[in-house]
N, C-alpha and C positions, 0 to 999 in steps of 0.2 A: 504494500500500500504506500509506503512513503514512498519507494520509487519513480510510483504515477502522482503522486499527490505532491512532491519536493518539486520537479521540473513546470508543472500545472502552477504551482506559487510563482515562480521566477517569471515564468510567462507571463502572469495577470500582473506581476509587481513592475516588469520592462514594460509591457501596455500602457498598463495606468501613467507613469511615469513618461512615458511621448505623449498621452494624450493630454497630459497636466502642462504639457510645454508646448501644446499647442493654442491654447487657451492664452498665453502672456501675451499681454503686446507686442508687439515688434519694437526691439531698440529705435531710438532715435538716429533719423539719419547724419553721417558726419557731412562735415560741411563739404561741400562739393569743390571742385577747382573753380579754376573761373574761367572755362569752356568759355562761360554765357559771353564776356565782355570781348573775347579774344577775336580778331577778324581771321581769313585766310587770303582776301584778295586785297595785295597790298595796294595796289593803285584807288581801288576806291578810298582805304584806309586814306589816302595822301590828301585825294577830296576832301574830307572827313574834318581835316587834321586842319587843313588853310581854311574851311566853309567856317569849323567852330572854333578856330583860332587857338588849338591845341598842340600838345608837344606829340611825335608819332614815337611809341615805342615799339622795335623789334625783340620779339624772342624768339631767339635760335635756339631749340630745345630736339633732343632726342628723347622725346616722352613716354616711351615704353622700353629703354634701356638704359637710359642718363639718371646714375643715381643723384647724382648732384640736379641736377635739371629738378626729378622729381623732388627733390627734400625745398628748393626754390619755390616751385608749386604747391606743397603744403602749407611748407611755413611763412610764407610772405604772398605772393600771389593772388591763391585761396581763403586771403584772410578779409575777413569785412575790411579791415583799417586802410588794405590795399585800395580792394575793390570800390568804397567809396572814394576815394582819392580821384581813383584811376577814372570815374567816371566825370568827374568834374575836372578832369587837369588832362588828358591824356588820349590817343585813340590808337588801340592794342592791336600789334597781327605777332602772330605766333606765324613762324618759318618752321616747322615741326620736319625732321629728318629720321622717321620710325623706322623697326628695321621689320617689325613683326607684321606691320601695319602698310597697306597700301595706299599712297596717296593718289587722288588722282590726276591723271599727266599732269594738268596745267599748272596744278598747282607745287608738284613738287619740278617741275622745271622750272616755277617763278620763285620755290625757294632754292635752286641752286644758283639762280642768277643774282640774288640776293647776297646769298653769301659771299660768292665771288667778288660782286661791288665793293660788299663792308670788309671782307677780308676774314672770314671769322676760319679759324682753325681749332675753338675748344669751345663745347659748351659744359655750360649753359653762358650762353651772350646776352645780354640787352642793347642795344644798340637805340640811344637815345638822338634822335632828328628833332628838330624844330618844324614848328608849322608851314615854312617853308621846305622845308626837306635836307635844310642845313644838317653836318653830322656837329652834336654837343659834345658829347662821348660813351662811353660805355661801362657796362658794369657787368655782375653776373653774382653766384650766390656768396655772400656773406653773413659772418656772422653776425645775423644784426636783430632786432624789435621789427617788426611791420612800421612802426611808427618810425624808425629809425630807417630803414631803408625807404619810403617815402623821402623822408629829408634827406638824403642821399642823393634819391632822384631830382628832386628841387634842385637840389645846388648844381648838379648837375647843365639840367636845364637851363639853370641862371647862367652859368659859366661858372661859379664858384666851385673848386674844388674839393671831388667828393670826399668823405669820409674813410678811412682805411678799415678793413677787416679785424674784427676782434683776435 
């Protein structure tokens, strides 16, 4: 009897116990990157940039193998303190170079030609232009606060000399 009656326990105790965890809410979602703000057609971007009288930032990211790239995108990027900034100061194209990931022609022909213009040989790059399309200079991940790499970018932009990495 215990034979049939010990395995029949374990059963009803694994059941119960998935059907108890099916019943929990779902975790809250983590904050998402910031896909939403990011363009991929940089010539409109440039429109964009002289129409709202904005700074144009480039990021040259390998986003499905750049560990650096992705730690950039969590912790500053993806963050509100950025993404408001960015939407009142700035207009984003992401040059994205996946290896997993198919881009389509136009778009990753228009970031090789990208690259080649700015010169980029490591990412993660930011490649900071003026509304004009003037180049300001560049950055890429640092160790810094969201609110701190903002002000990075600003000086940047101004001409004032960024900030150095922690």
């Amino acid at each position: 009897m215990k034979t049939v009656l010990l395995p029949l326990i374990a059963f009803v105790a694994c059941y119960g116990a998935a059907s108890a965890d099916d019943t929990k809410p779902a975790a809250p979602a983590k904050e998402a990157p910031a896909a939403d703000l990011w363009q991929t057609d940089f010539a409109k971007a440039q429109k964009t940039a002289r129409t709202e009288k904005k700074a144009l930032l480039i990021f040259f990211t390998g986003s499905d193998w750049c560990g650096w790239c992705m730690k950039l995108d969590k912790q500053i990027l993806g963050t509100e303190a950025f993404k408001t900034w960015a939407t009142k100061n700035a207009v984003l194209v992401k040059a994205d170079f996946p290896k997993k990931t198919k881009l389509p022609a136009d778009v990753a022909k228009q970031n090789d030609k990208l690259q080649s213009k700015y010169g980029i040989s490591g990412f993660p790059t930011i490649v900071v232009l003026d509304r004009h399309g003037a180049r300001r200079g560049e950055t890429g991940y640092k160790d810094m606060t969201p609110d701190e790499y903002v002000k990075d970018l600003e000086g940047i932009i101004s001409g004032k000399k960024p900030k150095k990495a922690k």
